[in-house]
N, C-alpha and C positions, 0 to 999 in steps of 0.2 A: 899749561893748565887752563887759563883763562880758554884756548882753543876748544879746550878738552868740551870746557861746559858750555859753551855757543854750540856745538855740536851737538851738545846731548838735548840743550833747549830745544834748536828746532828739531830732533827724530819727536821730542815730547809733543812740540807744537804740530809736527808733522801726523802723529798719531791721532791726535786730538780732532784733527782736521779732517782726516780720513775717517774717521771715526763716528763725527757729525752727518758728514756728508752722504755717509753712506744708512746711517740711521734717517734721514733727512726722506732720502732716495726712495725706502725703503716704507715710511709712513704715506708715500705718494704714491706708490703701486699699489697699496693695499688694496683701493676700490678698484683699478681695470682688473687685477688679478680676481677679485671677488665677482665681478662681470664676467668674466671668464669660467669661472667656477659655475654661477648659475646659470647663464644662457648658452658657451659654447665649451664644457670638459674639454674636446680635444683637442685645443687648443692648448691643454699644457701635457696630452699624452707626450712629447716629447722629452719632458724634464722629470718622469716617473723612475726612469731606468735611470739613471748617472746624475749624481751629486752636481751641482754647479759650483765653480770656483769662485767666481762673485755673487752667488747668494739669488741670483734673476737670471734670468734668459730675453732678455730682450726688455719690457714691458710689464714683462707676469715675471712678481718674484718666487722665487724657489720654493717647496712646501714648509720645509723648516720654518723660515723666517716667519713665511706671512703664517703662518698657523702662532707663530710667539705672540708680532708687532701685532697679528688680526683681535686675538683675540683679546688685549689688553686694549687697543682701541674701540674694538665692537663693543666690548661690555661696557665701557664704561658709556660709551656712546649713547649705546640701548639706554643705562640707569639716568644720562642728560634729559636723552631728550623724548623720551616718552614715560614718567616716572611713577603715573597713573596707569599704567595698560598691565602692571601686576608680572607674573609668570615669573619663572627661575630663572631668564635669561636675564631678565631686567633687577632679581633679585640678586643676581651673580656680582651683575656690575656695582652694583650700589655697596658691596663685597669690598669690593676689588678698589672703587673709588674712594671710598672710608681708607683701607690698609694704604694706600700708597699717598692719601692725602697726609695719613701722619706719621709715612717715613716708612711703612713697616714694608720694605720691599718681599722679603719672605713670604709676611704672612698673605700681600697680594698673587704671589707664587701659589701657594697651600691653597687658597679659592679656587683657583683655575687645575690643579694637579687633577681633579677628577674627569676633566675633561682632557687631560692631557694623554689619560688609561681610558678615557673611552676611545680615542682616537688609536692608539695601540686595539684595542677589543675588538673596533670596525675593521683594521685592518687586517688581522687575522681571519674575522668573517671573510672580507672581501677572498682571501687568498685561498680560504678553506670552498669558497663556494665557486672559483677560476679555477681548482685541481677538481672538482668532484666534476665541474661542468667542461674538464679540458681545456680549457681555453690555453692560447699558446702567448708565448710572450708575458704571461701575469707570476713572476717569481714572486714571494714573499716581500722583499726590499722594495718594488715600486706596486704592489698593494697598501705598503704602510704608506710608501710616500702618498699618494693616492686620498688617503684617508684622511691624512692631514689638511690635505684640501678640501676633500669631501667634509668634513666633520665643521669649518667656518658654514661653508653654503646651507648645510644639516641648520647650523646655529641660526642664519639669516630665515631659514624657511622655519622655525621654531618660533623666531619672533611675529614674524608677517601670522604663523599661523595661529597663536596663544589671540590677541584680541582678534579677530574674524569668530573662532571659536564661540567667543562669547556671546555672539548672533544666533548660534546652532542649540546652543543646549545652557539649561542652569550651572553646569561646574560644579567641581567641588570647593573643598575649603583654599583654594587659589585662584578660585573663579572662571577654571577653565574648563572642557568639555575635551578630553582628552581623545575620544576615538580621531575627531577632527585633526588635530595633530597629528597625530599616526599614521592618519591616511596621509595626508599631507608628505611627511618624513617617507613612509615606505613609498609614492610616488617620484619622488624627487631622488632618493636614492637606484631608484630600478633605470630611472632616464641617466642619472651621474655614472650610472656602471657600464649602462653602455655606452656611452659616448667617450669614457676615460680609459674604461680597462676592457677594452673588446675590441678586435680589428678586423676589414674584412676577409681575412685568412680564417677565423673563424665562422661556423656555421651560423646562421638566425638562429636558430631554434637553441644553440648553444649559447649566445649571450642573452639572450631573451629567458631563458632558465636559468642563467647565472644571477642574474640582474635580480630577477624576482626573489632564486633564495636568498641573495644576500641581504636588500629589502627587508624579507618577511625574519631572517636574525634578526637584524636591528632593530627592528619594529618591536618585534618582541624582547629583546631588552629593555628598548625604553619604556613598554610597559610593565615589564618587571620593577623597573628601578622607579616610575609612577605608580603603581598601585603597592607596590611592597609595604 
């Protein structure tokens, strides 16, 4: 008996441990992996197609995770440390930091959910705009995964782009100059689509028109979901 529970302590303490460490691991990739995202995509074209067993590949963790640990760190991050610069990404966090400062794991969950279906929305863009444009090798499964990544760097370029904005035009009642963003986001997603889901098996002219429609979707949702 007494064996029974030393056993069972350490699988507990063993869990525990594994558990940490790999949440640890995981908070420390965040930024190469977000480097990776905005300066070199294909860099993680290899972890689009096939699930990873440990969650990373090297350096750059898996979409899954870092799309979870990203966005719970980025937001709240955003709402730390710039908490004058306005915009819904900074308003998200300040969200997210309130609910989890008083416990309410959930309801910091329910903040982030709409971003969790805009990542689903981009990815089907992406998949629907690889089948019209042919592109080979872009199945469904590593468009979402894709997207997952795409949709933090989206986030990062939303922030850098909401105060610049504020330079270009009066704003509205959030104080931001929204075309500015837009461009911004349909730029950064037409470079994200070719460098992540286009290979050179396929034509220029074919990722180069994939890239832009799937851009000019997004683009256009987020000014749906902005001016609606």
């Amino acid at each position: 008996m007494a064996d029974d529970i030393a056993s069972n302590g350490r699988r507990m303490l063993g869990v525990i441990d594994g558990a940490l460490t790999q949440l640890s691991l995981g908070l420390i990739l965040i930024l190469p992996t977000l480097l990776a995202v905005l300066l070199n995509p294909r860099l993680l074209t290899p972890q689009l197609d096939a699930i990873e067993n440990e969650g990373r590949r090297g350096w750059r963790l898996a979409p899954g995770p870092f799309l979870v640990l990203g966005l719970f760190a980025g937001l709240i991050g955003a709402s730390l440390a710039a908490p004058q610069a306005g915009g819904a990404v900074v308003a998200m966090g300040e969200g997210v930091r309130t609910a989890a400062g008083e416990g309410q794991f959930w309801r910091a969950a329910s903040v982030t959910l709409p971003l969790f279906l805009a990542a689903l929305a981009f990815g089907v863009l992406l998949f629907t705009s690889a089948q019209v444009w042919r592109l080979k090798r872009r199945g469904l499964t590593a468009c979402v995964r894709a997207a997952q990544y795409g949709l933090f760097g989206f986030l990062a370029v939303i922030s850098a782009a909401e105060p610049v904005s504020v330079l270009a035009g009066p704003g509205g009642d959030n104080r931001v100059y929204e075309p500015v963003v837009l461009a911004a986001i349909a730029l950064w997603m037409s470079y994200f689509h070719v460098r992540a889901l286009s290979g050179p098996e396929d034509a220029a002219w074919r990722r180069v028109g994939a890239a832009l429609s799937a851009a000019a979707g997004i683009a256009a949702l987020m000014g749906a979901a902005v001016y609606a």
